[in-house]
C-alpha positions in Angstrom: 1.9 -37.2 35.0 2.4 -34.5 32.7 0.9 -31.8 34.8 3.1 -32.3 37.9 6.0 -32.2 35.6 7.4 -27.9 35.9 8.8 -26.3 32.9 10.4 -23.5 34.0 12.5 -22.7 30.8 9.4 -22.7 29.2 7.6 -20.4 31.8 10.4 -18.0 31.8 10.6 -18.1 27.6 6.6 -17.1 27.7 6.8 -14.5 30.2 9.9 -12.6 27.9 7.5 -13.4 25.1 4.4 -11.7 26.5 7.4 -8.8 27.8 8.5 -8.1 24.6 4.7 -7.9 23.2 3.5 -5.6 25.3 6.6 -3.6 24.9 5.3 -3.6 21.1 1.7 -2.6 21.7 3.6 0.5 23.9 5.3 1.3 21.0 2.4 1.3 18.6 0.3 3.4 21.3 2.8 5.9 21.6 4.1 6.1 17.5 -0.3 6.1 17.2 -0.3 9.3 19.9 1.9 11.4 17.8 1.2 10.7 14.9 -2.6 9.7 14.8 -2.0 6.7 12.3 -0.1 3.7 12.0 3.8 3.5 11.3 4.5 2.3 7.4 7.6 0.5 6.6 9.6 3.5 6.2 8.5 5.0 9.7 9.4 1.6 11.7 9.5 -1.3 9.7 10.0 -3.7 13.1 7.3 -2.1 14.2 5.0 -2.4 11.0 6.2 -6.2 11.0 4.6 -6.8 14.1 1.5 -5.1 13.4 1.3 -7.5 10.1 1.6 -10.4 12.6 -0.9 -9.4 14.4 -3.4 -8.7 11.7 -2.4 -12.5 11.0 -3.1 -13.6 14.1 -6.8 -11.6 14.0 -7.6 -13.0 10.6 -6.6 -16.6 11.8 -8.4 -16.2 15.0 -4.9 -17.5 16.2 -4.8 -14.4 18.6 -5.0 -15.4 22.3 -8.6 -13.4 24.1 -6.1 -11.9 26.3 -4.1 -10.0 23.4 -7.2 -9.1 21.5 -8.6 -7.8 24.5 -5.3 -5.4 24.6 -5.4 -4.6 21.0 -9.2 -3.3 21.0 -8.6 -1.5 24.5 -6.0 0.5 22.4 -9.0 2.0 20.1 -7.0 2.0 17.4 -8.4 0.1 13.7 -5.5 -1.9 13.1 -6.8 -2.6 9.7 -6.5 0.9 8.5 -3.6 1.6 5.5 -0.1 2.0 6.6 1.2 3.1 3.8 1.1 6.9 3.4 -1.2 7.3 0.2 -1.7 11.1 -1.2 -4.7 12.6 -1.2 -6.8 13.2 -4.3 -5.9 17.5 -3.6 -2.6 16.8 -3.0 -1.9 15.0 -6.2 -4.2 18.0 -7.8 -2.1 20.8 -6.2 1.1 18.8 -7.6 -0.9 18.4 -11.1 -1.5 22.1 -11.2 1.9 23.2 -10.0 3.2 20.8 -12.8 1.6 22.2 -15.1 1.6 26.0 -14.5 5.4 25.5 -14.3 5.9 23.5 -17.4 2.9 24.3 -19.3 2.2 20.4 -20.4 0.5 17.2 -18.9 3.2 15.3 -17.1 3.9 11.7 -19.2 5.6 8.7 -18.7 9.5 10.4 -18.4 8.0 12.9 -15.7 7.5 11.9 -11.6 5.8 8.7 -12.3 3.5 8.9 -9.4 2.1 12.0 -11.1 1.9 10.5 -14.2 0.0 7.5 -13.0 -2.4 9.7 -11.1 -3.3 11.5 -14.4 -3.9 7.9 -16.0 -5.8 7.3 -12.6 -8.2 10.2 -13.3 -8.7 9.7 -17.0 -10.0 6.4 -16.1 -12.3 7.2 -13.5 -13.6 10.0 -15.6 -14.9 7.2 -18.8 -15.8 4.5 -16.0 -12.6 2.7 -17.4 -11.4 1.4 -13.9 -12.4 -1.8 -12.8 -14.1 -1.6 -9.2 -12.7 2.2 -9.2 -15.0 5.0 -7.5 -15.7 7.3 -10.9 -15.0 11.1 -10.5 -16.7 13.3 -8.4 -18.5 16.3 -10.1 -16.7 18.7 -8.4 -13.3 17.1 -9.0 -13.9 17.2 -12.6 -14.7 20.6 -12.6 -11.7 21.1 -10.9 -9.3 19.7 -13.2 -11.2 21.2 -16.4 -10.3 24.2 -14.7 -6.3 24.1 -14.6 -7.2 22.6 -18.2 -6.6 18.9 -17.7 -7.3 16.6 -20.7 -9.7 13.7 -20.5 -8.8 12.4 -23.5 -5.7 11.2 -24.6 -2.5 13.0 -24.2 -0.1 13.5 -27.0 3.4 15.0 -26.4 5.1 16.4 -29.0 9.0 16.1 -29.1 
C-alpha cells in the first residue's frame, strides 16, 4: 500500500538536499585547489561545519555509498587537521627572532603561543610529555645554538 502511495514533497526535499551537498563537496574541491588543504573555522566555518558532519557520517558508517563514493573520488584525506598548526621552524624562527630582539626567553606575560612552544620543547627534550615525540637531534642542536635553556627559566624583574 505504502509503495503506490507518491511523496512528492519528500522527493523534491531530497533532491534540494542532495543539491545543496554537492554544492558543498564543489566548494571544498575548489577552497582544496587553491589552497592544497582543508578550510579551518576561520577560513569558512560553514564550510568546516560540513566537513565535521561528514567525518560523522564516515565514522558512523551513517554515509550513504553514493556520497562516500563522491568524497574518495575527490582524493582529498578528509581526516587531515584543519586547523592551521605552525611548524616546528616556524615557531624556531619566532623563538630566535624573540630572542635576538629582546635578549631573554619569552615567559608567561610574552605571546603565549611562543611561550607554550618553549614549555613544549623543554618537555620533549627530558621525555617529560606524555605520548609526545622527544626532540630530534638536530633540533636540539638547533636551539642550543640561538642559546635556548633546557632547564628551567628564571626571569628576573
Amino acid at each position: 500500500m505504502l509503495s503506490s502511495i507518491q511523496f512528492p514533497e519528500l522527493k523534491k526535499n531530497w533532491n534540494e538536499f542532495k543539491k545543496r551537498w554537492n554544492i558543498k563537496l564543489c566548494e571544498l574541491m575548489a577552497f582544496y585547489e587553491k589552497y592544497k588543504r582543508l578550510p579551518s573555522k576561520k577560513d569558512d566555518p560553514q564550510l568546516n561545519f560540513w566537513m565535521s558532519r561528514q567525518r560523522m557520517h564516515i565514522k558512523d558508517q551513517t554515509m550513504c555509498a553514493e556520497k562516500l563514493q563522491q568524497l574518495n573520488a575527490t582524493g582529498i584525506n578528509f581526516h587531515q587537521r584543519t586547523f592551521r598548526k605552525k611548524s616546528w621552524e616556524s615557531f624556531f624562527n619566532e623563538l630566535k627572532e624573540f630572542i635576538q630582539a629582546n635578549n631573554r626567553h619569552p615567559y608567561y606575560k610574552d605571546p603565549k603561543q611562543l611561550f607554550n612552544w618553549c614549555v613544549t620543547q623543554r618537555q620533549r627534550y627530558h621525555g617529560k610529555l606524555n605520548g609526545g615525540v622527544p626532540l630530534k637531534e638536530e633540533q636540539i642542536q638547533r636551539l642550543k645554538s640561538i642559546g635556548f635553556v633546557f632547564g628551567r627559566v628564571v626571569q628576573l624583574s
